[in-house]
ZAMARGU-4260 file (C-alpha; in steps of 0.2 Angstrom, whole numbers, plus 5000, padded with zeros to 4 digits):
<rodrens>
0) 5683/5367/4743 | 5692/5350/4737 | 5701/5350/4721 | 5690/5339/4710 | 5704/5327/4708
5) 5711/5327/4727 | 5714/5307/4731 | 5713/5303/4747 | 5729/5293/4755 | 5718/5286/4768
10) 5716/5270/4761 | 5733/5268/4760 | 5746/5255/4769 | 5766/5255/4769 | 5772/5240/4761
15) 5776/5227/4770 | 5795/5223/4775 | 5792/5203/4774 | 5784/5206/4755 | 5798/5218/4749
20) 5811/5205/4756 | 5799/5192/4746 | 5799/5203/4730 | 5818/5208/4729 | 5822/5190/4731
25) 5810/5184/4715 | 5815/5199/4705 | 5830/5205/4710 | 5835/5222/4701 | 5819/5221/4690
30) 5811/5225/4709 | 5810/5246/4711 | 5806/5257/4725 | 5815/5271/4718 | 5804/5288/4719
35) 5808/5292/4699 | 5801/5272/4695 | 5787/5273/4706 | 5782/5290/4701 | 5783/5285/4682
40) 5770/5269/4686 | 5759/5282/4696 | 5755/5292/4680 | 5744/5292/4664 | 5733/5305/4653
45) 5722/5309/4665 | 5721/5323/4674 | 5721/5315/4690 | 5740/5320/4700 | 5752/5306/4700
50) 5748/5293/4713 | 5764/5282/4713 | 5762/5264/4721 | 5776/5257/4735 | 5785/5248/4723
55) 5784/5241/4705 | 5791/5224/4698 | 5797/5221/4680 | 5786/5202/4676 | 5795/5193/4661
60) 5785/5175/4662 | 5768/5171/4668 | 5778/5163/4683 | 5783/5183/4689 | 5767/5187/4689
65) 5761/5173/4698 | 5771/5175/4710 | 5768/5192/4711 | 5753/5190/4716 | 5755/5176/4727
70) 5763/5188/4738 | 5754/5201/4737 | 5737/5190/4741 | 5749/5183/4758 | 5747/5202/4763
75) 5730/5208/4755 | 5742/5220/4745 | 5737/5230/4732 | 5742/5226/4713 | 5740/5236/4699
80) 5744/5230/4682 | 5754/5244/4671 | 5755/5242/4650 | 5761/5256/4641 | 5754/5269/4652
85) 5742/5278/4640 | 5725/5278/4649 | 5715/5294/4650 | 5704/5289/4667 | 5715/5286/4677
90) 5714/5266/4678 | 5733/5263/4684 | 5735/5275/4699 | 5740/5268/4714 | 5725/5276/4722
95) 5727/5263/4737 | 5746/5261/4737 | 5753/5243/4732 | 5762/5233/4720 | 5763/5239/4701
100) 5766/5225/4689 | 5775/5233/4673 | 5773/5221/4659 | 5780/5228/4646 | 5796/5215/4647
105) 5783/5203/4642 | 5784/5206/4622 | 5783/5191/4612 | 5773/5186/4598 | 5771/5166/4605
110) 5763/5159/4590 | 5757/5167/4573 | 5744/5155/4566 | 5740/5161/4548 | 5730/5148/4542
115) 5717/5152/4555 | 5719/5170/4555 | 5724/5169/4574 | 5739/5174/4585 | 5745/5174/4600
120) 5755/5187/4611 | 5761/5191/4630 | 5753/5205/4636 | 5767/5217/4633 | 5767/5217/4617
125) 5760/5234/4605 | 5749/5235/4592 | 5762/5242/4579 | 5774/5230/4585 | 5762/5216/4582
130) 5759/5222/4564 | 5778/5223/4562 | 5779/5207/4566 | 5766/5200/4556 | 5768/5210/4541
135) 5776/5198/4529 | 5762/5186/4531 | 5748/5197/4522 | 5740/5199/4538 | 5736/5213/4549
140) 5729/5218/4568 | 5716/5231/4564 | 5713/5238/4581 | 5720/5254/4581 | 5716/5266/4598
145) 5729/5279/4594 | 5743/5278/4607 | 5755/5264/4603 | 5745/5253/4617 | 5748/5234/4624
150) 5737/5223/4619 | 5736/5217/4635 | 5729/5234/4641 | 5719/5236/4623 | 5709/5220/4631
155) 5709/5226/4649 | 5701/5242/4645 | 5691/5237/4629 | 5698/5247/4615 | 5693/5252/4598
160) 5698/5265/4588 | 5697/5272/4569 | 5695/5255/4564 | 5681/5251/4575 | 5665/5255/4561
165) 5674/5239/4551 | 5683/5228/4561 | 5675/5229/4579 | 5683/5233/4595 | 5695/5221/4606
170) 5678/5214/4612 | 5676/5205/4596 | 5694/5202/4591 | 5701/5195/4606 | 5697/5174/4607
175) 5707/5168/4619 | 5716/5176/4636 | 5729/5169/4649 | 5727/5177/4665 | 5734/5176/4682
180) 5718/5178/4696 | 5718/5187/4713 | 5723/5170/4721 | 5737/5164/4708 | 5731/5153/4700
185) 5732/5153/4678 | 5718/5151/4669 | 5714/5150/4650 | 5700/5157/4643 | 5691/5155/4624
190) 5703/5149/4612 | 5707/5149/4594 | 5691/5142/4588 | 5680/5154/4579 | 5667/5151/4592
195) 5660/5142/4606 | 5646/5138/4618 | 5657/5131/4631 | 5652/5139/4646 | 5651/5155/4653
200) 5662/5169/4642 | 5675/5171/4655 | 5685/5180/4641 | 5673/5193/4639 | 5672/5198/4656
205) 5690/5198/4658 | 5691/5210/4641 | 5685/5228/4650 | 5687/5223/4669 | 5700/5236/4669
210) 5711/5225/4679 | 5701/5222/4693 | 5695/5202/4690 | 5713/5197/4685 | 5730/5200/4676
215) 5729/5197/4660 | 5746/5191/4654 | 5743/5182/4636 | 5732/5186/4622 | 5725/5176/4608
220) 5719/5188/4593 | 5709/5189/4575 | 5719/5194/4561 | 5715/5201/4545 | 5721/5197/4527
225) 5728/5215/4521 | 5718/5224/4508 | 5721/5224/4490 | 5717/5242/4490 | 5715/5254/4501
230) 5712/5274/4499 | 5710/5288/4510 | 5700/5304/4508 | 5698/5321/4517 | 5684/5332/4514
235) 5676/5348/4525 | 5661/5357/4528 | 5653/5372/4531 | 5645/5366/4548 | 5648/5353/4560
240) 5630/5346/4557 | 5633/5343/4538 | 5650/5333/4542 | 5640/5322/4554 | 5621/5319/4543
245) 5638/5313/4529 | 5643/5302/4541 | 5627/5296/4547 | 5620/5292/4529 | 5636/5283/4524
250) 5632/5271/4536 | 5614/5270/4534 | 5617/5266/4516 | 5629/5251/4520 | 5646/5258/4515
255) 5659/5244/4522 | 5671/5262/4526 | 5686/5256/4535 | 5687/5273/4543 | 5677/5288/4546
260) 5686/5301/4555 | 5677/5317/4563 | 5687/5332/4567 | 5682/5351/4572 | 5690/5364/4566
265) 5702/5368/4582 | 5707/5349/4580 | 5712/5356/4563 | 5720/5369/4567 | 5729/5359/4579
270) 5736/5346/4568 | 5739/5361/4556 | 5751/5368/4568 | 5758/5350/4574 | 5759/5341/4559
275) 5764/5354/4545 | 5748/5351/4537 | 5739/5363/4526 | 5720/5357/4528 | 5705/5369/4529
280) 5701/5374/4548 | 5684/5367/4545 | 5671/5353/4550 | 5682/5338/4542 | 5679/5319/4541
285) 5694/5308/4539 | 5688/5292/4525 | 5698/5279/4522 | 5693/5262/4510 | 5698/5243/4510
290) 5695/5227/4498 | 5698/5226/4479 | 5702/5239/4466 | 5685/5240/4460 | 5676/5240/4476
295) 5686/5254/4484 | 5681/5264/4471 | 5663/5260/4473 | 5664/5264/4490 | 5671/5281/4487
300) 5662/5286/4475 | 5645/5281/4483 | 5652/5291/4497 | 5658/5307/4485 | 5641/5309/4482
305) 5633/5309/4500 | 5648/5323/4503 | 5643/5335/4489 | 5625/5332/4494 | 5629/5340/4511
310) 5638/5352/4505 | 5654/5343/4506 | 5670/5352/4500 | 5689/5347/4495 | 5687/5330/4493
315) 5705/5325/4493 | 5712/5309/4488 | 5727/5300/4498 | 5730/5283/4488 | 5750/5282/4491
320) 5754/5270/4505 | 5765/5288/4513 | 5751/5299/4509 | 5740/5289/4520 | 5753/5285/4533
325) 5755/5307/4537 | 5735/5308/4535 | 5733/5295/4551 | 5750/5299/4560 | 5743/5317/4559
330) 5723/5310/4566 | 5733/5300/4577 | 5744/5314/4584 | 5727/5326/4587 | 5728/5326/4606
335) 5744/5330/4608 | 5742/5341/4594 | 5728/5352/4606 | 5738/5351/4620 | 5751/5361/4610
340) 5736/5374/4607 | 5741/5381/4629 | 5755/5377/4634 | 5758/5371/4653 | 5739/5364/4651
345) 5732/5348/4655 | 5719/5340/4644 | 5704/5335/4653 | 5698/5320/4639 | 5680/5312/4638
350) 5672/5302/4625 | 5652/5295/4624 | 5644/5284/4612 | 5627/5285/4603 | 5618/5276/4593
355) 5620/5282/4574 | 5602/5292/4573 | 5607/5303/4588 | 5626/5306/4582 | 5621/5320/4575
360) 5610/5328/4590 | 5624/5321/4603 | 5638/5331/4593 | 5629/5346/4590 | 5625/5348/4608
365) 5642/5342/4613 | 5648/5357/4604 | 5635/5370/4611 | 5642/5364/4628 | 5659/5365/4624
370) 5655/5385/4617 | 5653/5389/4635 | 5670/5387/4639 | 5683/5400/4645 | 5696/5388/4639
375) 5700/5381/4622 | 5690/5364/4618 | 5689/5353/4603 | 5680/5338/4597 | 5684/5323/4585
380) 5679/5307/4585 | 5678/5288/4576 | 5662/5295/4572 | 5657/5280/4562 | 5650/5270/4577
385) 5644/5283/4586 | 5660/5288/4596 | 5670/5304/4600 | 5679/5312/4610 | 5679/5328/4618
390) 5696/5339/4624 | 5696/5353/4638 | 5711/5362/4638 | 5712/5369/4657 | 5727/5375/4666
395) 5727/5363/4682 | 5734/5375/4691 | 5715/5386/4690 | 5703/5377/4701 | 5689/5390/4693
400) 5692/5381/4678 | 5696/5364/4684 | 5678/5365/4690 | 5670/5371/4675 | 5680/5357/4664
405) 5671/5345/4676 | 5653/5354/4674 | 5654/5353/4654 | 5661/5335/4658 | 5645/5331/4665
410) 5631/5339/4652 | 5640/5332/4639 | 5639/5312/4647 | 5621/5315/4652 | 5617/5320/4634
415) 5622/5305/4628 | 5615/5295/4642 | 5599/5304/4638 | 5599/5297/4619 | 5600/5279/4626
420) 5621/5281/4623 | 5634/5277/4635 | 5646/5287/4647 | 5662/5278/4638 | 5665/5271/4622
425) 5681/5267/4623 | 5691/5276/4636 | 5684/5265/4652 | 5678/5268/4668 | 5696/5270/4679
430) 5693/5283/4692 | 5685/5297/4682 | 5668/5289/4677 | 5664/5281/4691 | 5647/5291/4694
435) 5643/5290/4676 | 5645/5269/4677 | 5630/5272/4690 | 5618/5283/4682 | 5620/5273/4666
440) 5619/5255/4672 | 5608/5256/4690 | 5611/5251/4708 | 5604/5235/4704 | 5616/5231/4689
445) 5632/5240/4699 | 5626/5227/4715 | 5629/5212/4701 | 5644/5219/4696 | 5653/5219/4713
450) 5646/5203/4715 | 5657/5196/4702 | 5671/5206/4709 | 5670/5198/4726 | 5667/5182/4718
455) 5686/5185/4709 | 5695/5195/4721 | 5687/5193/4739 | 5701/5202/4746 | 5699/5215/4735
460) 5719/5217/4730 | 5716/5220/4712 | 5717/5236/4705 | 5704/5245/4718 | 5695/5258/4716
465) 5692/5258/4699 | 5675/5253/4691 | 5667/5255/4708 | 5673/5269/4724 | 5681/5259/4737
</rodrens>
């Protein structure tokens, strides 16, 4: 029987002697075929094994990647764009060999337009370096996936994260993209209007094509004025289903939370043992409250009162700027914090969105599923849209268990599907969700889709395999 994350290498090409002799000449010693280089750009937080590409090049301008990609469209050479490496399906492996464009050199705030609440950034540049940055202006970058991302990879895979119930995703915040296409050429889409009816929204396309339509090597954002006041809260439950109808009703009453965290009680125990933190290994929901004095307190104490009505306990308040920062660093730190839970495993990591009334039933079953396991498990979530996550911990050396990860996998996407929700909320097609990208959207819809991919990339050099199988 195949390993369920065997990659076939028959798709795969040596590189070309004429494009390395073309390469090393552009880039000189920021052009790699060392095995340890290679091996780190063939890597990420899937469970998939590393799949290193032929060579990797270090781009510093728009012009490197231009001419990247120039050369690798002479050869009809693969090219894989490579932020921070933090993906969880898989979307950087070099699942067809080629040509790995780090970008990470490229990370420099271009412009910081206040006045507009806009700005502007090369692709390399992270969220937490943005907002260090930015943060004498008064002015933040809300979107907030976890991992210290790029925002050029935040916009290639869609990204969200505990900020999303508030302030949106990359789809809504990111106005304006350079990007290098399949042939080359640059092209600027949106801007740093606030809208526009200009045409078709190339920027949205480009923001979740997963680096298949183009190389996205600029980024124009929103900004945010900071908060007068902000204030976090931790409270717990005696069952998973209370913590969720909390969460559900708080949004269904209109509360502008910031952030509504979801945690089970192994994530708990998790972060307990990770973080040095003494929270009840319970059901648990992460608050957190923004805008003035007096209407944080109304948020909180309209939610207070939802909590105790379910049964709500602990309701714990972290106002202090540190006190918040070791409450999110600790969230923040949760899947690394399960993965500490076995040691020498490897997390198998899904996530499924639903709509808000069927949070609760999607959750509840997502645990029911999980209880089956032979393996630990846990589940937490930005809960607050209708999005969490779910973490098998499997020792990749079992295949008996590899297997089973993949069957619970699979019961919990299709109970999301089944409530009109969606195989991914945030985490992206890549390589692990390729099925699921079928089932949800149709052969008709996925026909459309690779019509826009040929239409892009004809050769089909960017990033393939990902979004559709080869």
């Amino acid at each position: 029987m195949n390993h369920p994350y065997a990659l076939s290498a028959s798709l795969k090409r040596p590189l070309p002697e004429a494009l390395a002799a073309r390469l090393r000449n552009h880039f000189g010693d920021r052009f790699s075929t060392a095995q340890a280089v290679r091996e780190h750009h063939g890597r990420d937080e899937s469970p998939f094994p590393v799949t290193p590409p032929d060579a990797v090049v270090f781009a510093q301008s728009v012009d490197d990647i231009v001419e990247a990609v120039k050369a690798c469209a002479e050869h009809r050479f693969p090219i894989i764009a490579f932020g921070a490496g933090s993906s969880l399906e898989g979307h950087l492996l070099a699942v067809q060999g080629g040509l790995t464009i780090d970008l990470s050199q490229m990370n420099r705030v271009l412009s910081v337009d206040a006045e507009d609440l806009t700005c502007t950034v090369q692709a390399g540049v992270t969220r937490k370096q943005l907002n260090e940055h930015i943060k004498d202006t008064g002015l933040f970058f809300p979107i907030d996936p976890g991992a210290d991302a790029s925002l050029g990879g935040m916009s290639a895979t869609r990204a969200s994260g505990t900020n999303a119930v508030r302030y949106g995703t990359m789809r809504e915040n990111v106005l304006g993209l350079t990007v290098v296409t399949a042939q080359g050429k640059v092209i600027r889409t949106g801007g740093r209007a606030k809208k526009s009816s200009a045409g078709y929204d190339l920027t949205r396309l480009m923001v979740g094509s997963e680096g298949t339509l183009g190389i996205i090597a600029e980024v124009t954002v929103r900004l945010y004025p900071m908060p007068e006041a902000m204030s976090a809260a931790v409270c717990n439950f005696a069952s998973l289903s209370d913590a969720v109808r909390t969460v559900i009703e708080t949004i269904q009453l209109g509360v502008p939370v910031a952030r509504s965290e979801f945690l089970d009680a192994m994530t708990i125990r998790a972060i307990n043992r990770h973080s040095h933190t003494t929270l009840r290994e319970a059901p648990t929901l992460f608050f957190e409250f923004h805008g003035t004095e007096s209407s944080v307190r109304e948020q909180a104490a309209a939610v207070q009162e939802l909590v105790h009505a379910n049964g709500g306990q602990d309701f714990e308040w972290a106002t202090h700027p540190e006190d918040r920062t070791r409450l999110w660093n600790a969230r923040h730190n949760a899947y690394f914090a399960c993965l500490q839970l076995r040691p020498g495993c490897r997390a198998i990591s899904t996530d499924t969105c639903v709509p808000i009334s069927r949070l609760a039933d999607s959750i509840t079953g997502a645990r029911a599923i999980l209880d089956t396991a032979d393996f630990p498990t846990a589940l937490l979530g930005h809960v607050g849209d209708g999005n969490f996550h779910a973490v098998l911990l499997i020792d990749p050396a079992n295949q008996s268990e590899v297997e089973q990860a993949e069957r619970l996998n699979d019961q919990i996407v299709r109970l999301a599907l089944s409530m009109d929700g969606t195989c991914t909320g945030e985490h992206g097609i890549g390589l692990h969700k390729i099925g699921f990208l079928i089932e949800e959207a149709g052969e008709d819809a996925i026909e459309l889709m690779r019509g826009i991919k040929r239409a892009f990339d004809p050769d089909g050099i960017l990033n393939p395999g990902k979004i559709f199988r080869a």
